[in-house]
N, C-alpha and C positions, 0 to 999 in steps of 0.2 A: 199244224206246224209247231216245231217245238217252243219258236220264240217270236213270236208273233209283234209285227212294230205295228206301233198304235201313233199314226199320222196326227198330228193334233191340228195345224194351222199352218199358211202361207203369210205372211207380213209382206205388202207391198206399201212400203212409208214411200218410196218415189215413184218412176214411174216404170214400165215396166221394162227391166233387165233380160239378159240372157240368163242360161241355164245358173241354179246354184253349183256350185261345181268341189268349192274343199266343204271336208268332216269335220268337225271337233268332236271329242268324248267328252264329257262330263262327269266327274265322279261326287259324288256326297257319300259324307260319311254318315254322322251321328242319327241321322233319322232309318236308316237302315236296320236300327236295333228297338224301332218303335213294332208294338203290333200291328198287324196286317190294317186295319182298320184308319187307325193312325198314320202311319206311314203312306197309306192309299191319299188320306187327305194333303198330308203335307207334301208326298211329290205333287200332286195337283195343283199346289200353290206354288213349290219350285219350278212347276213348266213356266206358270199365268207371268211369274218374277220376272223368268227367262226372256218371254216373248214382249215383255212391259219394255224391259231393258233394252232392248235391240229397237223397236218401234218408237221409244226415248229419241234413241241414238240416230235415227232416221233409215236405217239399214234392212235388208231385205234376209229373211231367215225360215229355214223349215227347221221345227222340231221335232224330232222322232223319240222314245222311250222303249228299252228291255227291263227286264227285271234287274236295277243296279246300278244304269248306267241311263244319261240322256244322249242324245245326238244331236249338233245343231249342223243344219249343211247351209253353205253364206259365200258370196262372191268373194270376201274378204278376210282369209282367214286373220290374219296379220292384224287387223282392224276389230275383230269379233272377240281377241283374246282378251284384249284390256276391261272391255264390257264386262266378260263371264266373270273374270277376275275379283269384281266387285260385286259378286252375288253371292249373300248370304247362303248358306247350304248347301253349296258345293268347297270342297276342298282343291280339288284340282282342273285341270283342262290337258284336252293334247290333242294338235293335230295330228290327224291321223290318214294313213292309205289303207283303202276297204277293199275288200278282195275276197272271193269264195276261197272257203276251207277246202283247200287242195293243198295237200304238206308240199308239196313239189314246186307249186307254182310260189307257195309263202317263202320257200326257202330262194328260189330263185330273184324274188322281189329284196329277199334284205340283201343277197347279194351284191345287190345292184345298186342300194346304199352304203354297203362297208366299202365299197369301190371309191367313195367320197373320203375312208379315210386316212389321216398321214400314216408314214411309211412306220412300222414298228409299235404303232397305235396298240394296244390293252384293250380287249371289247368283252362282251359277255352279254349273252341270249336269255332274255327273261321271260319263259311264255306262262300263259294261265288260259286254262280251259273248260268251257260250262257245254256239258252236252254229251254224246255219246260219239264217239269217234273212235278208226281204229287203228288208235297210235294214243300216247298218255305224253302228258307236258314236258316229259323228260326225254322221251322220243326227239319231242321236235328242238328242244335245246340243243342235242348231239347231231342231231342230223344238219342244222344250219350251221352250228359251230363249224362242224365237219369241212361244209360245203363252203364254207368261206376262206376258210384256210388252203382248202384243195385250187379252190376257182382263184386264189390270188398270192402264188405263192413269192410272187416278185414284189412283195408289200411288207414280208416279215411280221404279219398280226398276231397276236398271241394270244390268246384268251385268258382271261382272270377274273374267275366270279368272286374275288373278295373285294379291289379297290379299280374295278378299268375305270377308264377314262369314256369310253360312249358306252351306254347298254342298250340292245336292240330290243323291243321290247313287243310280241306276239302275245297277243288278245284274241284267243280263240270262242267263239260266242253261238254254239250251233254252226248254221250252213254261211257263216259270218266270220271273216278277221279281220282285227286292226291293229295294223304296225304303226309303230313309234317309236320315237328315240327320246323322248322329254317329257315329262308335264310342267306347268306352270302352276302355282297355287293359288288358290282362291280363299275368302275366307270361313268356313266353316261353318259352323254352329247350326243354326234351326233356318229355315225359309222365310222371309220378312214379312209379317203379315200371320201368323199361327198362333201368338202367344198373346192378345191384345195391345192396348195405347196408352203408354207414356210420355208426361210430359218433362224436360227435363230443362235446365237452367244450363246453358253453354256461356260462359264468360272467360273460359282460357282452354288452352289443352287439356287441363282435367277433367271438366267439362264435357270436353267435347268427347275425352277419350271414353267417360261412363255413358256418355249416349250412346256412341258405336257400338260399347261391350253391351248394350240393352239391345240392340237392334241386330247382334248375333245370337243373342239367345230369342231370335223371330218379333221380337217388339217395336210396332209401327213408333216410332220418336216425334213429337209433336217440341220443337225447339224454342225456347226464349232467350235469346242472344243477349249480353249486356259486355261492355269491356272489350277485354283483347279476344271474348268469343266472338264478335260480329265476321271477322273475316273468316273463320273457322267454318263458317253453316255452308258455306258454298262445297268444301269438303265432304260435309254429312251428306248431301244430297248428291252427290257425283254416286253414291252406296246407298240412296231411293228415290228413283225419278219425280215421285209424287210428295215427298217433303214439301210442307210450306217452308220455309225461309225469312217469312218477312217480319217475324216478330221480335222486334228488339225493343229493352229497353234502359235506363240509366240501371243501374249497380242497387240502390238504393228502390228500384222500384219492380224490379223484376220477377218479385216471387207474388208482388201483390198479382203483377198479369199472369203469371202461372196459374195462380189457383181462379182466375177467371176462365185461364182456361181449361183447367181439371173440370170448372163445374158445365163448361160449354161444350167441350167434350164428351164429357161423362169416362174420363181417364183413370185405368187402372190403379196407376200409384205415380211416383215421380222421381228421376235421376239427379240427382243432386253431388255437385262436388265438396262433401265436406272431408273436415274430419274427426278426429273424436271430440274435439273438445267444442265442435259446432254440434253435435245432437243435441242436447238442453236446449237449445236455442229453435233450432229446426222444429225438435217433439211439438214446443210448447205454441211455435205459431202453425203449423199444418194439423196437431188433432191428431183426427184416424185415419188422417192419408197415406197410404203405404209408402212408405220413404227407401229408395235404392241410393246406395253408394257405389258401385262396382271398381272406385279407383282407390278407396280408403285405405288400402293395407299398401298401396304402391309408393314407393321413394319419386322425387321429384324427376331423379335420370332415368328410369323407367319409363315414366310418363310420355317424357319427352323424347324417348325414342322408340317407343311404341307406336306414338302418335305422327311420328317422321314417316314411318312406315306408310299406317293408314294414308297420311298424304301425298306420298310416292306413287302409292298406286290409282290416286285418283287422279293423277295429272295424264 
């Protein structure tokens, strides 16, 4: 079979449900440009994140994988999104309706969506296709266009692939399709858990925002809370089930327990919110401990609306 799905596990966090019934897609970017080898491990850790998160969340999920793309199927899609959302190494999500690659029936199925929309509405057909089929992506753009226009003429639709208003969007995948109208985004970067353990000092949004930026480029965040960071960790950890949380301490004493916990750890290096004129200070008490800054070049209104974000979506 050309694209063979590799079942990985069932989650039953309650007790047992009916059938799983909606798809989500999954997409990641950045590790898709790793060698075969590399890539093999790091989806492996983006399933293990996937299935942690949902099992977290108490929710029941199947994971499926092709080359590119995950699948989660979940009683909830509505419920499953916010989850994915906050998984490292994926960029997007989208509910999706699965259907054999039969251009007739695909074409008949968005139909049966564009039907949903208002009168005069601007649409445009986005398809992409992995496999050997005999028809090419641009086939099935003009032929649904086609058929949507003809099937609903008492609608006045127009098509516009430069600014519509909904794009229908056909995911042709071998003996496999998936329509959609949306995706949602995720946050990016590397899989949590691929790059090693740092420990990092959260005492305000700056803080908090250079642990996040550590924990997208795949690094487990080990937190020490001090100040206006203590309500902040609750946030860090909505983005890794397995976060401790509980270590805070006064302003004044907080890097002493860092480096207790660099040495109980055995921690790569450490996230610190400085800025330039705190290195001297930092060098001269941590030595040869690898010191990250990841917010230093950033203005304060940055900060703080970078950081609004990350909180929006963890609510």
């Amino acid at each position: 079979m050309l694209f063979p799905i590799e079942t990985l596990t069932l989650i039953t966090c309650t007790s047992s449900s009916g059938l799983v019934a909606e798809t989500l897609l999954l997409r990641y970017g950045e590790l898709a440009l790793k060698s075969p080898p590399v890539r093999r491990e790091f989806e492996a850790r983006l399933k293990k994140n996937v299935l942690l998160a949902f099992l977290k969340a108490g929710m029941e999920c199947i994971v499926t994988a092709d080359h590119g793309h995950l699948y989660v199927q979940t009683a909830d899609a509505g419920a499953a999104i916010p989850i994915i959302r906050r998984i490292f190494g994926l960029v997007s999500v989208s509910e999706v309706t699965v259907m054999p690659t039969d251009l007739d029936a695909i074409s008949a199925q968005v139909v049966t969506l564009a039907r949903g929309l208002k009168d005069g509405s601007r649409f445009a057909v986005r398809s992409r296709r992995t496999g050997t089929h005999p028809f090419t992506s641009h086939d099935v753009d003009v032929k649904i266009g086609a058929d949507i226009l003809g099937a609903l003429p008492e609608k006045g639709l127009k098509v516009d692939l430069t600014s519509p208003e909904t794009e229908f969007h056909v995911e042709i995948r071998g003996p496999k399709t998936y329509l959609y109208s949306g995706a949602y985004s995720a946050p990016g970067g590397f899989p949590l858990g691929v790059a090693g353990r740092v420990g990092a000092h959260v005492n305000g949004m700056r803080g908090a925002l250079g642990a996040w930026l550590m924990m997208k480029r795949g690094c487990r965040v080990y937190p020490v809370a001090s100040g206006e960071g203590r309500p902040l960790m609750q946030v860090l950890g909505r983005y890794d089930p397995e976060m401790p949380l509980d270590r805070e301490a006064e302003e004044e004493k907080a890097w002493e327990l860092l480096r207790e916990l660099v040495a109980f750890r055995n921690l790569s290096g450490l996230s610190l919110p400085l800025s330039v004129e705190d290195y001297p200070k930092a060098l001269a008490f941590w030595g040869e401990t690898v010191i990250f800054s990841p917010t230093v070049g950033m203005e304060e209104g940055e900060v703080k609306a970078r950081w609004q974000e990350i909180a929006n979506l963890a609510q």
